[in-house]
ZATOR-75035 format. One record per residue (C-alpha): residue number from 0; residue in one letter; x, y, z. Coordinates in nm, 2 decimals, decimal comma, always signed. Layout:
<sites>
SITE   pos   code        u        v        w
SITE   NUM      a        X        Y        Z
...
</sites>
This chain:
<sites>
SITE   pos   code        u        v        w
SITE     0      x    +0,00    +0,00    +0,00
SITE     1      x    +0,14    +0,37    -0,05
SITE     2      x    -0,04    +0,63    +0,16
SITE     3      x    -0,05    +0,96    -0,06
SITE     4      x    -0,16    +1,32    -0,03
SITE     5      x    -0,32    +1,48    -0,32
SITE     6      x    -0,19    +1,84    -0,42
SITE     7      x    -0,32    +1,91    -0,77
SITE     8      x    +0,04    +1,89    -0,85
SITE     9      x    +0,13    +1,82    -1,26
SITE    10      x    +0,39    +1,55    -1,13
SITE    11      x    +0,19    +1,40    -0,87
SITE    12      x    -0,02    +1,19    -1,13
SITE    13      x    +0,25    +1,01    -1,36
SITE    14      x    +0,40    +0,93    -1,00
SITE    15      x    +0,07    +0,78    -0,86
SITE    16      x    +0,04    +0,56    -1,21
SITE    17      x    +0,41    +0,45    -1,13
SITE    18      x    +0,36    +0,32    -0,80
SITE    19      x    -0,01    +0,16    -0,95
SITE    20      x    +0,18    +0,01    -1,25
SITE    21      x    +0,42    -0,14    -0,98
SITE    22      x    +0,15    -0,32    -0,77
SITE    23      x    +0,06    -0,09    -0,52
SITE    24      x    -0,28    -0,01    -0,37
SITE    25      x    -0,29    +0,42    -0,33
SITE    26      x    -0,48    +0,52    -0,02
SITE    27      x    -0,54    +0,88    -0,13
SITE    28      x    -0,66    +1,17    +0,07
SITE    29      x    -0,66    +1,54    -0,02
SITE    30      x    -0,44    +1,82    +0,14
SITE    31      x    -0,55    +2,03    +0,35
SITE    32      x    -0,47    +2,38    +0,35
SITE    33      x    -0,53    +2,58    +0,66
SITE    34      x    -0,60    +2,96    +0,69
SITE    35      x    -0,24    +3,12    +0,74
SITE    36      x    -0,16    +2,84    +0,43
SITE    37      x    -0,01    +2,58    +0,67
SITE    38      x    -0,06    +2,23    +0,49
SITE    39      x    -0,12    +1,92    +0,64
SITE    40      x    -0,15    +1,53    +0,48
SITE    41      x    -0,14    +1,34    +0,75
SITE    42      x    -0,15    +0,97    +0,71
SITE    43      x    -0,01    +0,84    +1,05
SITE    44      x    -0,32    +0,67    +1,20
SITE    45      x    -0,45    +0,52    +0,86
SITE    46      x    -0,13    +0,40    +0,81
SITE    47      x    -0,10    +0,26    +1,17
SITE    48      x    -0,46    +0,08    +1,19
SITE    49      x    -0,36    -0,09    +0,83
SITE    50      x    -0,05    -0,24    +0,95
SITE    51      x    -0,16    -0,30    +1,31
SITE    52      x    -0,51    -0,48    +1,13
SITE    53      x    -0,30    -0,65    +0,89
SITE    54      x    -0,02    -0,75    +1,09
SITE    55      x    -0,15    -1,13    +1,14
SITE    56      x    -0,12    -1,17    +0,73
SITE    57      x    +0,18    -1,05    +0,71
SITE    58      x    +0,61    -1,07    +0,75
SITE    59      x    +0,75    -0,77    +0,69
SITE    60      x    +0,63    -0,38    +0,68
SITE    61      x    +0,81    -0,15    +0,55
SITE    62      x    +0,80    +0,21    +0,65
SITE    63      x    +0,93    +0,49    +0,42
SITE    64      x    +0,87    +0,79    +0,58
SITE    65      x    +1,03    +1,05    +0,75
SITE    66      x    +0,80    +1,07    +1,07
SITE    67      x    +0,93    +0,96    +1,39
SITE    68      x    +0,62    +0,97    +1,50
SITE    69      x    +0,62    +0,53    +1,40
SITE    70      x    +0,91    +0,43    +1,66
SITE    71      x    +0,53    +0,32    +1,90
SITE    72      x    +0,39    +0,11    +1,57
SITE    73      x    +0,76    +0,01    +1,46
SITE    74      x    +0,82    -0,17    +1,82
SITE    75      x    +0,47    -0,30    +1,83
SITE    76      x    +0,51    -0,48    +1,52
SITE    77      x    +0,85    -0,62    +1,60
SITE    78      x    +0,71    -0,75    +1,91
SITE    79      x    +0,46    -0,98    +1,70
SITE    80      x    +0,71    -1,09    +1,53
SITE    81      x    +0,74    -0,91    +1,25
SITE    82      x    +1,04    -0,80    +1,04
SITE    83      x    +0,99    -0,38    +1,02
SITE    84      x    +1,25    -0,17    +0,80
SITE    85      x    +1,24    +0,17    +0,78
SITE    86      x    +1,33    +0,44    +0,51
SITE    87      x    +1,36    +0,77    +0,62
SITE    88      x    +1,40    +1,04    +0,35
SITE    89      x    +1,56    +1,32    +0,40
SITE    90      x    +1,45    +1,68    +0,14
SITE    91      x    +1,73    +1,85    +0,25
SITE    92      x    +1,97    +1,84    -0,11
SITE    93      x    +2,33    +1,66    +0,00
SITE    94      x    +2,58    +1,94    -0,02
SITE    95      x    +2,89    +1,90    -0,24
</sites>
């Protein structure tokens, strides 16, 4: 599964197809803008109820995000006895 936020963004939708075309099921949701324009596309519970629901089907979750806020889920998992990796991503650009 790969939990995405809608932005009306020209690249967003050849990069949804991509991850369709490679077997993935898109949970989609829109984002939300707030007055002040703060955004927000927020996936952490959804994304925690799925894998905590599914966990009994399943051997390893991965986790590419760069939330810490999964370290609770991450350790939950592990203690059922499943394999977790994480990917964290980082949109800083890597200086030269």
């Amino acid at each position: 599964m790969a939990y995405v936020v809608k932005s009306d963004t020209p690249e967003e939708k050849s990069f949804f197809d991509a991850l369709e075309k490679s077997g993935f099921e898109l949970k989609m949701k829109d984002l939300q803008i707030f007055p002040g324009g703060m955004k927000k596309g927020d996936w952490d519970v959804g994304l925690a109820i799925d894998a905590i629901s599914l966990s009994k089907q399943l051997d390893v979750v991965v986790i590419v995000s760069g939330d810490g806020d999964f370290v609770p889920l991450v350790d939950y998992l592990q203690h059922s006895g499943l394999i977790v990796e994480t990917v964290g991503l980082n949109a800083q650009p890597a200086l030269s």
